[in-house]
N, C-alpha and C positions, 0 to 999 in steps of 0.2 A: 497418497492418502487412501484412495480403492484401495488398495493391498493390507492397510492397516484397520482398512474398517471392517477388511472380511477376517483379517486374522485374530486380531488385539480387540481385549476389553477396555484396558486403557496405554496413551500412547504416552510417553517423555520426548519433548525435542529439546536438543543439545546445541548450546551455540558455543563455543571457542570455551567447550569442559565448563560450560555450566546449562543448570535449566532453564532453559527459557517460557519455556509452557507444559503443560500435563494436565489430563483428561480423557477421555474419551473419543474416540476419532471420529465422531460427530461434532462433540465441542469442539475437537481443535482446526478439522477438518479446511473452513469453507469453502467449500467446493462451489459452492453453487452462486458465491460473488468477492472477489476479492476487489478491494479498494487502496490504490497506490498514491501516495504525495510525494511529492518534491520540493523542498524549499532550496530557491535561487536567490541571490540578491542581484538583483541587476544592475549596470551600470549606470551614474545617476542621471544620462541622456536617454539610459533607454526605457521604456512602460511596458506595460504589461499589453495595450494596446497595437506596441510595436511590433510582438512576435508573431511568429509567421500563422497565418490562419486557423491551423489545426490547434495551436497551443493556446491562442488568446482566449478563445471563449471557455479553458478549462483553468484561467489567472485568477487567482485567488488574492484580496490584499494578508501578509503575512505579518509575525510578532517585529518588531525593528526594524519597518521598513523590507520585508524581506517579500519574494512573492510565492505565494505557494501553487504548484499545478498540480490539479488534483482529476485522478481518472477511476473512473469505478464500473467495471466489468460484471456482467452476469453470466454464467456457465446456461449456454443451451439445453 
């Protein structure tokens, strides 16, 4: 995205021959925090409390019983 904000007014991104976004490479950018989820369903012995240290305190409870781990990053 640097490369597109120094060149381009506005950017199109392409997912498997379609648009998925378009704007500005400020709009489409975020560089400065991306936020990732995951939904798991876990097996019905195991919790969200169960998993290893790093993951539990990012267990979210999710739609249908599902659990979502949710991590969100800030660019330096």
């Amino acid at each position: 995205m640097d490369e597109a904000e120094y060149l381009a007014d506005r950017t199109t991104v392409l997912s498997a021959g379609r648009i998925v976004a378009e704007g500005t490479p400020g709009t489409l950018g975020g560089s400065d925090h991306m936020t990732t989820a995951i939904s798991v369903t876990l097996p019905g012995h195991v919790h969200a409390h169960d998993l290893p240290p790093m993951l539990s305190p990012l267990a979210e409870p999710g739609p249908a019983g599902s659990t979502v781990l949710q991590h969100a990053v800030t660019a330096r």
